[in-house]
DRENDOSE-932561 format. One line per field, with one value per residue: x, y, z of N, C-alpha, C in turn; residue in one letter. Coordinates in nm, 4 decimals. Example, Ala and Ser with C-alpha at 12.3 -4.5 7.8 and 13.67 -1.06 7.14 Angstrom:
// DRENDOSE-932561
nc1 = [1.3190_1.2850]
nc2 = [-0.5690_-0.2250]
nc3 = [0.7800_0.7080]
cac1 = [1.2300_1.3670]
cac2 = [-0.4500_-0.1060]
cac3 = [0.7800_0.7140]
cc1 = [1.3200_1.2900]
cc2 = [-0.3300_0.0030]
cc3 = [0.7800_0.7870]
resn = [a_s]
***
This chain:
// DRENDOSE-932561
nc1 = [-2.9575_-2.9223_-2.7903_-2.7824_-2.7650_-2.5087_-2.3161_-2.3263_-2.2114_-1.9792_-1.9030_-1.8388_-1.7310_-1.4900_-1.4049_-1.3853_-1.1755_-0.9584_-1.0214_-0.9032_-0.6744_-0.5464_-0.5382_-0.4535_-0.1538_-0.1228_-0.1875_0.0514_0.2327_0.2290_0.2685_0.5880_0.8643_0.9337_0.7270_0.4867_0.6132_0.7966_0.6249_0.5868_0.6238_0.5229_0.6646_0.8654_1.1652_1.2201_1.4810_1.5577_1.4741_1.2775_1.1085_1.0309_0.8637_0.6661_0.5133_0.4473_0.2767_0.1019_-0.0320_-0.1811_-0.4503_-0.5915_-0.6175_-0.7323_-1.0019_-1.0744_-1.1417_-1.3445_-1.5051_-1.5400_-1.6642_-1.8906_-2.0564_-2.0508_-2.0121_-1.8730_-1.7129_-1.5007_-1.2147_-1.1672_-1.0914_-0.9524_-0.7491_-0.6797_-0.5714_-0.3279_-0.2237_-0.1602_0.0564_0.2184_0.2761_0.3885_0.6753_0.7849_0.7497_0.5310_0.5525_0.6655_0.5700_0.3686_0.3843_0.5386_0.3206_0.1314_0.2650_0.3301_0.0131_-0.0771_0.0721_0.0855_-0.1932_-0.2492_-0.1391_-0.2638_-0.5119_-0.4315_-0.3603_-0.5958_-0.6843_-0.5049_-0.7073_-0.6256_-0.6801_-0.7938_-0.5957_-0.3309_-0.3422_-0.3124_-0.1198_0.1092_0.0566_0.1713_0.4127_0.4203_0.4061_0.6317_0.8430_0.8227_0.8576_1.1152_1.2114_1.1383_1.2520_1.5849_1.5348_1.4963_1.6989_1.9906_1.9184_1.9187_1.7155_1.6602_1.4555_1.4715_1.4916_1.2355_1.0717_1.0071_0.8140_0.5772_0.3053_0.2703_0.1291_-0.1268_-0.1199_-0.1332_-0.4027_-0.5539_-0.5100_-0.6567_-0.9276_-0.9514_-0.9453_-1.1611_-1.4136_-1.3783_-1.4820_-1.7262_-1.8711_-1.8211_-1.6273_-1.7092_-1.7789_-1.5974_-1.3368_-1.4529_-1.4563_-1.1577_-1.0715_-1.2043_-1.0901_-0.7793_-0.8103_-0.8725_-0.6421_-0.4324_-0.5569_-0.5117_-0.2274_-0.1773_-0.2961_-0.1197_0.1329_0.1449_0.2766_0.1976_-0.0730_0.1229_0.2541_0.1150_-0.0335_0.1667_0.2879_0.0559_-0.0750_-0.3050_-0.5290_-0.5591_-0.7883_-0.9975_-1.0317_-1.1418_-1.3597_-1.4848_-1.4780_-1.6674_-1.8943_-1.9322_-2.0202_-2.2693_-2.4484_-2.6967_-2.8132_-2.9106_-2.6477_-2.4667_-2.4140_-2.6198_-2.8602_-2.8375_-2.8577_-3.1365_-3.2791_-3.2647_-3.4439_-3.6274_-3.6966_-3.7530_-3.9816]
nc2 = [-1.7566_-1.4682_-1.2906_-1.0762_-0.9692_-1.1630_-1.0609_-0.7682_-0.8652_-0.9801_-0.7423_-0.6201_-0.7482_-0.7517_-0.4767_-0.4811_-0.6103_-0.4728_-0.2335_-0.3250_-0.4207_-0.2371_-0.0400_-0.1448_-0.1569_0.1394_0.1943_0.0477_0.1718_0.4272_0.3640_0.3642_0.4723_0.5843_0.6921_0.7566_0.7859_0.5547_0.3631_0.1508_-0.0115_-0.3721_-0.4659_-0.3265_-0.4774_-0.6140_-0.6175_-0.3207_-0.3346_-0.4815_-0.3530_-0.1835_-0.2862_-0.3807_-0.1673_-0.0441_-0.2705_-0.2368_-0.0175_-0.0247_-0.1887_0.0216_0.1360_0.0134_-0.0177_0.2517_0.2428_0.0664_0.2010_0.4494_0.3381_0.1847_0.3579_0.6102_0.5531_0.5402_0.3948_0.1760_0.0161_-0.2700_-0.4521_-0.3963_-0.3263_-0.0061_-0.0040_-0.1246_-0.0291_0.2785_0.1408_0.0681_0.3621_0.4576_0.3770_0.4519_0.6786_0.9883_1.1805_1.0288_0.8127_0.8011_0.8915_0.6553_0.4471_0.5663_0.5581_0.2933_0.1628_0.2938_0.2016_-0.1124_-0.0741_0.0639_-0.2044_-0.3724_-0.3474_-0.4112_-0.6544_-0.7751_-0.7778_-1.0250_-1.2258_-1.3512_-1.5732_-1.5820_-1.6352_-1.6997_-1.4470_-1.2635_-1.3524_-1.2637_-0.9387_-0.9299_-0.9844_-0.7467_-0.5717_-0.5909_-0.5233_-0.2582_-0.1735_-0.2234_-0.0991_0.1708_0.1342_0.2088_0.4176_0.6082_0.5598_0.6362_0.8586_0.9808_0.9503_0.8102_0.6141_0.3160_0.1047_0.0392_0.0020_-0.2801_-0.2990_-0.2218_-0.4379_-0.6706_-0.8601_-0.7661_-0.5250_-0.6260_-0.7616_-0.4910_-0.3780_-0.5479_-0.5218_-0.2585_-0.1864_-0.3884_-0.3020_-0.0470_-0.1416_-0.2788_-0.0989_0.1647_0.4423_0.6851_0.5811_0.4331_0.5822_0.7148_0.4983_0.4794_0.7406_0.7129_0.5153_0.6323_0.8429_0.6993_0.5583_0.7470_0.8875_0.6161_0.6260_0.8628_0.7821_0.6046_0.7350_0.9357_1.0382_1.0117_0.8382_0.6291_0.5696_0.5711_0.3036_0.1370_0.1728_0.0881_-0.1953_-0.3270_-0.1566_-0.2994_-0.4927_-0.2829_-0.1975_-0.4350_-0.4460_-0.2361_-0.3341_-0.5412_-0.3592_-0.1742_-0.3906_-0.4358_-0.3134_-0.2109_0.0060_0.3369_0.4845_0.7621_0.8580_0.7638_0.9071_1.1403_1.0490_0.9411_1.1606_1.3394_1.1430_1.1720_1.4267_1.4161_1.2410]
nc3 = [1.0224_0.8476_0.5562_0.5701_0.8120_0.9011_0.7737_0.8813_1.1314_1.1040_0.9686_1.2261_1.4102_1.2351_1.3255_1.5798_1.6449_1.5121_1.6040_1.8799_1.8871_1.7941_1.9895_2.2322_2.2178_2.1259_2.4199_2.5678_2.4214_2.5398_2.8156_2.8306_2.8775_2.6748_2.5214_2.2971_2.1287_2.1106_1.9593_1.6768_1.3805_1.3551_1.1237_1.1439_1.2160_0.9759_0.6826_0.5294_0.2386_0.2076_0.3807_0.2245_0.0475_0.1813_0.2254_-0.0149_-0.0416_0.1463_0.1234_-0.1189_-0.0785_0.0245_-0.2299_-0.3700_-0.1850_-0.3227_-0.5231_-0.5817_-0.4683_-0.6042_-0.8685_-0.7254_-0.6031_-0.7534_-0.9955_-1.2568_-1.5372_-1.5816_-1.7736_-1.7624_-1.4096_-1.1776_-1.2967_-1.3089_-1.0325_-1.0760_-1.2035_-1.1516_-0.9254_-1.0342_-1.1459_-0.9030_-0.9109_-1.1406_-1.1372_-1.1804_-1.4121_-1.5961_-1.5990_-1.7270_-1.9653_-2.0508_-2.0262_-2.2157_-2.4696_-2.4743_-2.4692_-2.7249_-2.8871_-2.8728_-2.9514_-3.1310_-3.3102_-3.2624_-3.3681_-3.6153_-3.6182_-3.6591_-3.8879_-3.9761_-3.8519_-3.5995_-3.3459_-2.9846_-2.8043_-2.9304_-3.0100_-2.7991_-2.6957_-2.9134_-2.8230_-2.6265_-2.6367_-2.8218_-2.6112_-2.4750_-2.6228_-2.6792_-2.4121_-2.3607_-2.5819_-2.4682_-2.2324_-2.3137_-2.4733_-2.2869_-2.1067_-2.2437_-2.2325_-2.0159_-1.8041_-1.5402_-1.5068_-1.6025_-1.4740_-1.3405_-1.5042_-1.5522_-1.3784_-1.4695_-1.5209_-1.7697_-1.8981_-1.8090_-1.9400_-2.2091_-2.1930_-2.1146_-2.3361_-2.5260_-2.4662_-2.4920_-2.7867_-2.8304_-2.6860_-2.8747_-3.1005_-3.0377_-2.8320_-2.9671_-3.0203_-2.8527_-2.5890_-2.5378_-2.4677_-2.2514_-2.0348_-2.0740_-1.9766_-1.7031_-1.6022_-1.6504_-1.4289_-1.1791_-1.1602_-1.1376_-0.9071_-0.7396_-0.7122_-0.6173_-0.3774_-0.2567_-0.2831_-0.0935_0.2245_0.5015_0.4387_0.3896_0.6122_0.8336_0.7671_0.7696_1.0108_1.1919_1.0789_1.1323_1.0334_0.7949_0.7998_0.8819_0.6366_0.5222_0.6166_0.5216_0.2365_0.2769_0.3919_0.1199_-0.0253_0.0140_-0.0857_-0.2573_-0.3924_-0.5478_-0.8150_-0.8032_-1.0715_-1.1941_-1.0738_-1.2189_-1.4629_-1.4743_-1.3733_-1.6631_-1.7841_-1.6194_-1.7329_-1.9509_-2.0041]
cac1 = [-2.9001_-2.9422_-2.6591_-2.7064_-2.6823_-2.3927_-2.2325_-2.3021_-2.1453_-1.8360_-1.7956_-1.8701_-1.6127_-1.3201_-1.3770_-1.3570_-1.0568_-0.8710_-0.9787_-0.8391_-0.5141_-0.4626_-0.5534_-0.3714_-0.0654_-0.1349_-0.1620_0.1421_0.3254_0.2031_0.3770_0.6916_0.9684_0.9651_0.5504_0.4465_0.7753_0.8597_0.5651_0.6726_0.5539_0.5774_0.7577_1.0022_1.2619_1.2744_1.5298_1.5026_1.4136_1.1658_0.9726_0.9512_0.7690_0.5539_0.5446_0.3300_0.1494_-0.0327_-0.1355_-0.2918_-0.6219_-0.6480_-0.6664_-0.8765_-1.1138_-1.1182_-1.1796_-1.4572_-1.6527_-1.5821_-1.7139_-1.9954_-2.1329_-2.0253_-2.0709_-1.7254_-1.6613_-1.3213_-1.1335_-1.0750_-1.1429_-0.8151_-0.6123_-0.6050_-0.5116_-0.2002_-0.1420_-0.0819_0.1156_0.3509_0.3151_0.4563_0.7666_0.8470_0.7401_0.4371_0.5237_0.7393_0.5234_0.2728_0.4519_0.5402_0.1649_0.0845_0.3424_0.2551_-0.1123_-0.0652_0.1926_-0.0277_-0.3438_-0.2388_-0.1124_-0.4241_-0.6351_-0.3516_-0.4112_-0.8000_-0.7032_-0.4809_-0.7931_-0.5391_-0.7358_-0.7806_-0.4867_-0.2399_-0.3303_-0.2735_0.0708_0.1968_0.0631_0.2298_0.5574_0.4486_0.4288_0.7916_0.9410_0.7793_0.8736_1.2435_1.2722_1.1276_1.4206_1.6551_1.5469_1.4920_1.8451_2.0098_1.8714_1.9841_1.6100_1.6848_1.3463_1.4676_1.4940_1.1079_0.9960_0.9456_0.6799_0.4244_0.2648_0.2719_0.0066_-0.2014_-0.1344_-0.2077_-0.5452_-0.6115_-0.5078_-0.7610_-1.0487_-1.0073_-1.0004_-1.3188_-1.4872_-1.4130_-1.5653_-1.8334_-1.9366_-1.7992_-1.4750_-1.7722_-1.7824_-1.4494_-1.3167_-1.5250_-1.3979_-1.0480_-1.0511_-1.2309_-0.9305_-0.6493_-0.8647_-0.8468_-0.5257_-0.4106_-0.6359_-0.4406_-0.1011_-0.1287_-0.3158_-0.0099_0.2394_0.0691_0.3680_0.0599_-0.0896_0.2188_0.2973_0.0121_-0.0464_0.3336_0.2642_-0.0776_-0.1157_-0.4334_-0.6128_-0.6243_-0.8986_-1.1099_-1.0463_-1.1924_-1.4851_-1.5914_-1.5413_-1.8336_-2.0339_-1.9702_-2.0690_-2.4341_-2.4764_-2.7515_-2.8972_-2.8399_-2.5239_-2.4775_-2.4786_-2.7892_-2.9754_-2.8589_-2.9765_-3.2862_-3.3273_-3.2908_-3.5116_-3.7444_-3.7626_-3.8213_-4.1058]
cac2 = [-1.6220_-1.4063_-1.2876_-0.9161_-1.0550_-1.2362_-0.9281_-0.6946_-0.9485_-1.0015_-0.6175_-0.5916_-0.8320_-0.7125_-0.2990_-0.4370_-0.6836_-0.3723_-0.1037_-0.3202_-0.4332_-0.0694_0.0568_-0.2349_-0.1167_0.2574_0.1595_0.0195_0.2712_0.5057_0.3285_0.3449_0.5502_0.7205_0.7526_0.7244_0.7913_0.4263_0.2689_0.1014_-0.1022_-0.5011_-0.5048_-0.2454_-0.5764_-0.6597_-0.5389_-0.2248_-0.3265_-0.5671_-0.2789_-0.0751_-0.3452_-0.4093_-0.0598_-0.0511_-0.3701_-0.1952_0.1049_-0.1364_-0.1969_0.1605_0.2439_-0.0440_0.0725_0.3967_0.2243_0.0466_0.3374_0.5422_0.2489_0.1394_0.4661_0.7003_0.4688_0.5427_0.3076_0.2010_-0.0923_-0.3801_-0.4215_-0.3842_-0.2599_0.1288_0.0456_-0.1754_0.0734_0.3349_0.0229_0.1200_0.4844_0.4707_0.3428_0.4956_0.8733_1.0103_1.2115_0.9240_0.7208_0.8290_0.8560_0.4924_0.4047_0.6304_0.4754_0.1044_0.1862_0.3965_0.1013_-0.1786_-0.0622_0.0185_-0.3316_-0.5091_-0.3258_-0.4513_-0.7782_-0.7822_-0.8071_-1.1363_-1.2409_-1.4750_-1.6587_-1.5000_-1.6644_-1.6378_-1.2929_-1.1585_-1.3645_-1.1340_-0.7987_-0.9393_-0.9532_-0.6305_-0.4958_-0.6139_-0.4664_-0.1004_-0.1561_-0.2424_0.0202_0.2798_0.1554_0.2029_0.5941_0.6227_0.5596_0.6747_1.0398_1.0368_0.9522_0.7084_0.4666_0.1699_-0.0371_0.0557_-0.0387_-0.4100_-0.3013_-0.2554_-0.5492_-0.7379_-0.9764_-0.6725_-0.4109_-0.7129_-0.7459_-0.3785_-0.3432_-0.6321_-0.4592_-0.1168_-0.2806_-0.4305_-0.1644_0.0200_-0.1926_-0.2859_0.0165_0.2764_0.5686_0.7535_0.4855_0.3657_0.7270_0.7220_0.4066_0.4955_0.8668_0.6564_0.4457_0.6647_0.9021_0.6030_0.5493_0.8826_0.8530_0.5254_0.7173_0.9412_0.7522_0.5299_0.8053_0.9967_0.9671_0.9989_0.7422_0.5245_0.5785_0.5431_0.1920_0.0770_0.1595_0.0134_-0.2941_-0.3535_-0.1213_-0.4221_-0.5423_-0.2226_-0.2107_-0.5589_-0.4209_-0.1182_-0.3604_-0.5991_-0.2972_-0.1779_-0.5114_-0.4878_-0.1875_-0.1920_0.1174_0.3598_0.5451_0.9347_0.8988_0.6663_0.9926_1.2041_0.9800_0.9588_1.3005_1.3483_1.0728_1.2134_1.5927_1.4290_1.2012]
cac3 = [1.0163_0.6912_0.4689_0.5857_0.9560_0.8892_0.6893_0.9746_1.2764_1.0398_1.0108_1.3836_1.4398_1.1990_1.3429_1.7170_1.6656_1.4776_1.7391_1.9807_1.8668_1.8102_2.1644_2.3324_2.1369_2.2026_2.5942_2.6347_2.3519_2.6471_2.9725_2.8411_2.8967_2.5292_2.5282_2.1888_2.0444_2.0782_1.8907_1.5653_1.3124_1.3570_1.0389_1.1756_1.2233_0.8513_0.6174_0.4534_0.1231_0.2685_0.4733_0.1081_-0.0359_0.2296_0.2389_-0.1018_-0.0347_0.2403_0.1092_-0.2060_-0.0162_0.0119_-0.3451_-0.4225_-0.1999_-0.3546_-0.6796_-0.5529_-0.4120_-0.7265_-0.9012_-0.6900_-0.5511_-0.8091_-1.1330_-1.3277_-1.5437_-1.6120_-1.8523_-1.6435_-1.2937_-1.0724_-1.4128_-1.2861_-0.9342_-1.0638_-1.3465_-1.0095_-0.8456_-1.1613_-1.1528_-0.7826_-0.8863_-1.2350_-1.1246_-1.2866_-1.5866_-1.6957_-1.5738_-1.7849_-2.1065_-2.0842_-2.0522_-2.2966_-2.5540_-2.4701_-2.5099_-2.8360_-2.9510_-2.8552_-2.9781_-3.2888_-3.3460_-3.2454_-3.5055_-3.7702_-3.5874_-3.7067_-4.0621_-3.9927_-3.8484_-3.5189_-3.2517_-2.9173_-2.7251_-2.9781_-3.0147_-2.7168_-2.6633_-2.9877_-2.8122_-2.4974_-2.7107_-2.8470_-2.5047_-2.3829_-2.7084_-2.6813_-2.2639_-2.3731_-2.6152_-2.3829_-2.1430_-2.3684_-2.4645_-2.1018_-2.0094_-2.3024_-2.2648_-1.8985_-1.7263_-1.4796_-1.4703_-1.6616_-1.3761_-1.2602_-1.6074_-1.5336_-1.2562_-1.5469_-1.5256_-1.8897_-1.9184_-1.7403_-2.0029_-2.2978_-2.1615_-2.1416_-2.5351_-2.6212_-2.4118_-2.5649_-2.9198_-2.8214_-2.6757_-2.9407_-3.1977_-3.0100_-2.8119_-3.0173_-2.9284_-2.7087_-2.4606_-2.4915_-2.3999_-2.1055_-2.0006_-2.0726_-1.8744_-1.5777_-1.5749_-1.5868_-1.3450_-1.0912_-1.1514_-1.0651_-0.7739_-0.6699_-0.6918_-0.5085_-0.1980_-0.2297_-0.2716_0.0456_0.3138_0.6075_0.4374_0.3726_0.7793_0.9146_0.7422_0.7899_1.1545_1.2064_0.9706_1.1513_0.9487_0.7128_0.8934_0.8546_0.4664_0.5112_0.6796_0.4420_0.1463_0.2804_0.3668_0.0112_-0.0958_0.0442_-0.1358_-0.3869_-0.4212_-0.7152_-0.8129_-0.8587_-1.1985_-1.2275_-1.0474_-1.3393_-1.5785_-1.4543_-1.3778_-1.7590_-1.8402_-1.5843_-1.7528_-2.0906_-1.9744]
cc1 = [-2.8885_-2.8208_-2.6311_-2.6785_-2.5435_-2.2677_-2.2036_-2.2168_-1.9970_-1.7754_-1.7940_-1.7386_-1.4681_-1.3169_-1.3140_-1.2383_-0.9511_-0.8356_-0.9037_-0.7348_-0.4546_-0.4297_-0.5074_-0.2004_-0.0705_-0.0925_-0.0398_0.2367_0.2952_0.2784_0.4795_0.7412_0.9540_0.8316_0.5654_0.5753_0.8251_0.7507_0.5873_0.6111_0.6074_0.6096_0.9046_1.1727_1.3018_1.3492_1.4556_1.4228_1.3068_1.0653_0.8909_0.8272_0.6837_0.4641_0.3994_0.2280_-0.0137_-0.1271_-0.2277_-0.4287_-0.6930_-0.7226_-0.7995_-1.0131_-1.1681_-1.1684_-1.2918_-1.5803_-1.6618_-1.6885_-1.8892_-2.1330_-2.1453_-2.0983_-2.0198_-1.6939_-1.5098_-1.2937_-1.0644_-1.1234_-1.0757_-0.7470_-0.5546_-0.5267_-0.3479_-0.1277_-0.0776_0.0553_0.2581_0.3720_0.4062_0.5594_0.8705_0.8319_0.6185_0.4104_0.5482_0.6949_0.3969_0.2854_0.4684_0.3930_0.1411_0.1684_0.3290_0.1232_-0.0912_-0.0092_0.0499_-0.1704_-0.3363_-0.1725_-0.2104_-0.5080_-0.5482_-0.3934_-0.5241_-0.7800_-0.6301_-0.5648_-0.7049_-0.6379_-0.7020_-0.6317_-0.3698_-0.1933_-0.2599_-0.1288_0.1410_0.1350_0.0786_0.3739_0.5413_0.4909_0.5942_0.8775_0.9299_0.8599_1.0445_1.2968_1.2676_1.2695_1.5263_1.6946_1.5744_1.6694_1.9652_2.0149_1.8803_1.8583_1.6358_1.5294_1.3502_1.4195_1.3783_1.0080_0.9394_0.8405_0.5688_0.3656_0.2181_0.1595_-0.1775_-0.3059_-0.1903_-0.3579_-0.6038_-0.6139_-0.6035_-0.8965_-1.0777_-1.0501_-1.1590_-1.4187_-1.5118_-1.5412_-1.6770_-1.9468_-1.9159_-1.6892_-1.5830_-1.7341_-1.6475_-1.3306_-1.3031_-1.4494_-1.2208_-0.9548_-1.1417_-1.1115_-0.7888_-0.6923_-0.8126_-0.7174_-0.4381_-0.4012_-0.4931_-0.3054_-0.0319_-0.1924_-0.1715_0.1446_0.2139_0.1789_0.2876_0.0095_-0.0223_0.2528_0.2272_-0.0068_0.0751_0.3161_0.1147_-0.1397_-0.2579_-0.5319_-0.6565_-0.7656_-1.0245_-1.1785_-1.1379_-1.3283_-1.5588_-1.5699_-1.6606_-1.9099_-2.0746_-2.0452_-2.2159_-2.4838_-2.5601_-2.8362_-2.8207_-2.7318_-2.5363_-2.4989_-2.5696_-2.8765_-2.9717_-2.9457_-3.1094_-3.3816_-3.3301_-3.4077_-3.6393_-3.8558_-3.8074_-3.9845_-4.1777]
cc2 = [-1.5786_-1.3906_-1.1489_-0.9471_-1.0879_-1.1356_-0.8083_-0.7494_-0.9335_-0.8576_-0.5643_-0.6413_-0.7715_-0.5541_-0.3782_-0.5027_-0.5334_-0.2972_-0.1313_-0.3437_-0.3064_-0.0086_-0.0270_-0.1530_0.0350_0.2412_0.1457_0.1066_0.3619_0.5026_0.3306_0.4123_0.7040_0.7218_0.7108_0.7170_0.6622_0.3298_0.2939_-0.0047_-0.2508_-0.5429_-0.4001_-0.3072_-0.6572_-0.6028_-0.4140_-0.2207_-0.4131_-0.4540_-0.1957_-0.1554_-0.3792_-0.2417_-0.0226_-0.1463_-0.3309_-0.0365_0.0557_-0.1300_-0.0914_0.1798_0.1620_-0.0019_0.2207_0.3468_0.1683_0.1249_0.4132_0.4666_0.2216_0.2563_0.6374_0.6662_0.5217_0.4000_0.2911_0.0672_-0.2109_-0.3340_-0.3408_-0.2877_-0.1483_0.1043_-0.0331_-0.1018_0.2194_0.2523_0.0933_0.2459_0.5000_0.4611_0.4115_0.6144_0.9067_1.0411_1.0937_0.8089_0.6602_0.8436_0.7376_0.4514_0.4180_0.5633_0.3123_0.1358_0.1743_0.2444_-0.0493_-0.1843_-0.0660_-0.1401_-0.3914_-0.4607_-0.3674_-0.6139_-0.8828_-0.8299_-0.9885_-1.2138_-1.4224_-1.5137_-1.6208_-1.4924_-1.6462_-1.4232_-1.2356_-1.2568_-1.2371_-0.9883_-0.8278_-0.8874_-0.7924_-0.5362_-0.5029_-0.5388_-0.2652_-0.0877_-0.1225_-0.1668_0.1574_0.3070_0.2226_0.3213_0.6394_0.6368_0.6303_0.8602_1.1296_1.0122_0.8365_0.6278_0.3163_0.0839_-0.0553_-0.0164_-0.1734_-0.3812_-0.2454_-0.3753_-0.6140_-0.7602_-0.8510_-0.5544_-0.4610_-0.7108_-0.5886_-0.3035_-0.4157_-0.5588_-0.3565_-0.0956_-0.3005_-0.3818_-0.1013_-0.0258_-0.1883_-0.1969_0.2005_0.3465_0.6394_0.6868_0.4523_0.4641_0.7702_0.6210_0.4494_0.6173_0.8322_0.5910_0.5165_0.8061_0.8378_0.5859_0.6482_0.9061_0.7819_0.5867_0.7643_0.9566_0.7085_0.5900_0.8792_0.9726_0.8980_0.9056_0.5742_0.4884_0.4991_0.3997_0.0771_0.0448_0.0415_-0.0433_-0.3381_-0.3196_-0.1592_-0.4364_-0.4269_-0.1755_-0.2976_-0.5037_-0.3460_-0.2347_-0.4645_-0.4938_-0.2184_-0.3064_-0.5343_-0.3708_-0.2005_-0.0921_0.1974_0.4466_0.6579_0.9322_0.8538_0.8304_1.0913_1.1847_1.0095_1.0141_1.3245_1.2910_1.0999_1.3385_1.5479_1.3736_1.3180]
cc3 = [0.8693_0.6500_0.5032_0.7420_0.9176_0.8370_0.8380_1.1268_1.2410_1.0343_1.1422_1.4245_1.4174_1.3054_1.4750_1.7315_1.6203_1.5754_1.8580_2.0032_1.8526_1.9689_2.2541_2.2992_2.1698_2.3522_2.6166_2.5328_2.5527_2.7527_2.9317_2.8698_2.7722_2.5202_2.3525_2.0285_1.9778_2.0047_1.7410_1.5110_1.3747_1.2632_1.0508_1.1592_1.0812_0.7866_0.5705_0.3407_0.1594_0.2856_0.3063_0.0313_0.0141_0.2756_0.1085_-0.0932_0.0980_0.2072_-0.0619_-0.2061_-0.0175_-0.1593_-0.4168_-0.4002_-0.2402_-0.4685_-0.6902_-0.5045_-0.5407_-0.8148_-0.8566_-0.6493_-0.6419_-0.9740_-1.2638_-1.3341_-1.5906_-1.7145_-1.7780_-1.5241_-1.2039_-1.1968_-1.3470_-1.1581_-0.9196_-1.1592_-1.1910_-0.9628_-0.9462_-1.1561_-1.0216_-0.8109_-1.0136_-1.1769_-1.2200_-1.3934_-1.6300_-1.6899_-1.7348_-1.9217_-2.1046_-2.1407_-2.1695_-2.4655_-2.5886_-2.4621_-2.6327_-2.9535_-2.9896_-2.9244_-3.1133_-3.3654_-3.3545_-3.3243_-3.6043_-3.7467_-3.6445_-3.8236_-4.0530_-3.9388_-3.7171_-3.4296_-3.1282_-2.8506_-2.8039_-2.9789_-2.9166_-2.6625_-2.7330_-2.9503_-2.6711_-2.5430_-2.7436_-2.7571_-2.4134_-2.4978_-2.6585_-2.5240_-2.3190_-2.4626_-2.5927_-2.2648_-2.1833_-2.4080_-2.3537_-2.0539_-2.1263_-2.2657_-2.0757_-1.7969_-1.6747_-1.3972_-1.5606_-1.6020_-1.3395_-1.3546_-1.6210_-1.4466_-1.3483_-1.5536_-1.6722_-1.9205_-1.9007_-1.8503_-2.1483_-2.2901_-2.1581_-2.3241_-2.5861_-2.5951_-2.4460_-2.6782_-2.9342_-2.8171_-2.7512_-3.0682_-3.1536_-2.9435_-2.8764_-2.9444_-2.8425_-2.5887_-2.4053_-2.4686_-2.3004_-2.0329_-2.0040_-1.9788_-1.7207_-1.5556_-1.5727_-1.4700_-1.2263_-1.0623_-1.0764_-0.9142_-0.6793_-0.6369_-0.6078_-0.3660_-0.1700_-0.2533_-0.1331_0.1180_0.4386_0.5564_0.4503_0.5416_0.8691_0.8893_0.7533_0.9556_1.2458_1.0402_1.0134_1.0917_0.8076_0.7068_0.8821_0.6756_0.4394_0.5472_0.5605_0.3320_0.1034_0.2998_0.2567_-0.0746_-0.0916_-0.0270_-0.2254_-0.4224_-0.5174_-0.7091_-0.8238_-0.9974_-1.2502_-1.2164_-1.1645_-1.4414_-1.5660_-1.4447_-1.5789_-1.8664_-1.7808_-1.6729_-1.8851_-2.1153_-1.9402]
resn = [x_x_x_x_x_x_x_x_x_x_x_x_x_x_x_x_x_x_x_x_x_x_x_x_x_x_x_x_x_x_x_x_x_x_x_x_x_x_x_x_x_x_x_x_x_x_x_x_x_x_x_x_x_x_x_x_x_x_x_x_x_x_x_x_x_x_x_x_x_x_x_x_x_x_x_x_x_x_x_x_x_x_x_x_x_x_x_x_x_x_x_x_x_x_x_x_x_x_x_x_x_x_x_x_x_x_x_x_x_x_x_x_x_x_x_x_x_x_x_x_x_x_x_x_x_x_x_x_x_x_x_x_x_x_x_x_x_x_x_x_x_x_x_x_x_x_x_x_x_x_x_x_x_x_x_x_x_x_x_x_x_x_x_x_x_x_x_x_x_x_x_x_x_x_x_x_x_x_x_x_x_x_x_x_x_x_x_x_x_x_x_x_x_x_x_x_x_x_x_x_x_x_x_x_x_x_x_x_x_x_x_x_x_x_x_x_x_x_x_x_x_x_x_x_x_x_x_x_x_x_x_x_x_x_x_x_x_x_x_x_x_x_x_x_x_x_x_x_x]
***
């Protein structure tokens, strides 16, 4: 059995296990008394603060695959693979302007450190410990304005992910040097594009509902991102290219 066989059985498989845990579940929402009224997530029985967090973990998959189609079928590049859709993960919880000023401050902060960095000429791993540190200072004195000035996201401010936002300061650095501020521009307005994106699948209430309610639709996430995976044909912006490279030939 081949590998696109095997790809197509497996998404054969996940759609019909989904469709049918749904429509078993439908069915008997149906016979009851309250009709559809009474169907409810099977995390319905966990605490509250429990359901919120499983609450974001399911609408996750979503944004990935959005980041993967922009990515794969579109051909936006971005800084990191996952980065934008956990840099969202963060916007969800701070709020967006303020979300977005943080970023924008730990970037800004960050970046300019690591080109001062260059001249002490540190060794990769050290490095990016001290623009890890850099990144918890700029975080902790963003808190600090933050609450001070009456904006209540201190507490959200740990859901930037550290280590995350380190690695995105070394990669823009890099970029820059090595591919120049054109590229690394591009790369940088693909990534907070995405991000964006991610946001506001995972702010969506209809989305948040719908996936709270039916966790099954795991299972079809699972599906489209093997049949993105067989994907090798060219991107929208390949045909541009090419079209350009055609009219000059």
């Amino acid at each position: 059995m081949t590998g696109r066989t095997q790809a197509r059985l497996l998404v054969a498989v996940l759609f019909a296990v989904s469709a049918m845990s749904i429509g078993i579940r439908l069915f008997w929402a149906a016979q009851s008394d309250s009709g559809f009224a009474a169907l409810s997530s099977p995390f319905a029985v966990l605490p509250a603060e429990m359901q919120d967090t499983i609450k974001a973990l399911l609408t996750i998959p979503i944004a990935i695959i959005a980041l993967v189609f922009v990515r794969q079928f579109i051909g936006m590049s971005t800084i990191g693979t996952f980065m934008p859709v956990l840099i969202g993960v963060s916007l969800r919880e701070t709020g967006l302007i303020y979300g977005l000023v943080l970023l924008a401050i730990i970037i800004a902060v960050g970046v300019a450190c690591r080109f001062y960095f260059e001249r002490l000429k540190l060794l990769l791993i050290p490095r990016l410990a001290a623009i890890v540190i850099i990144v918890v200072i700029s975080m902790l004195g963003c808190a600090y304005l933050f609450t001070i000035s009456g904006i209540q996201v201190a507490a959200s401010v740990s859901l930037f992910p550290l280590v995350i936002m380190a690695m995105t300061i070394e990669r823009v650095v890099v970029a820059w040097e090595e591919n120049g501020s054109r590229d690394t521009i591009k790369q940088s307005a693909g990534s907070l594009l995405i991000a964006l994106l991610s946001y506001f699948i995972m702010s969506a209430p209809v989305i948040v509902s719908t996936m709270f309610i039916f966790p099954e639709l795991q299972l079809v996430l699972f599906a489209l991102a093997i049949m993105m995976g067989r994907y090798i044909g060219y991107r929208l912006t390949e045909y541009f290219r090419f079209s350009e490279l055609g009219k000059t030939v």
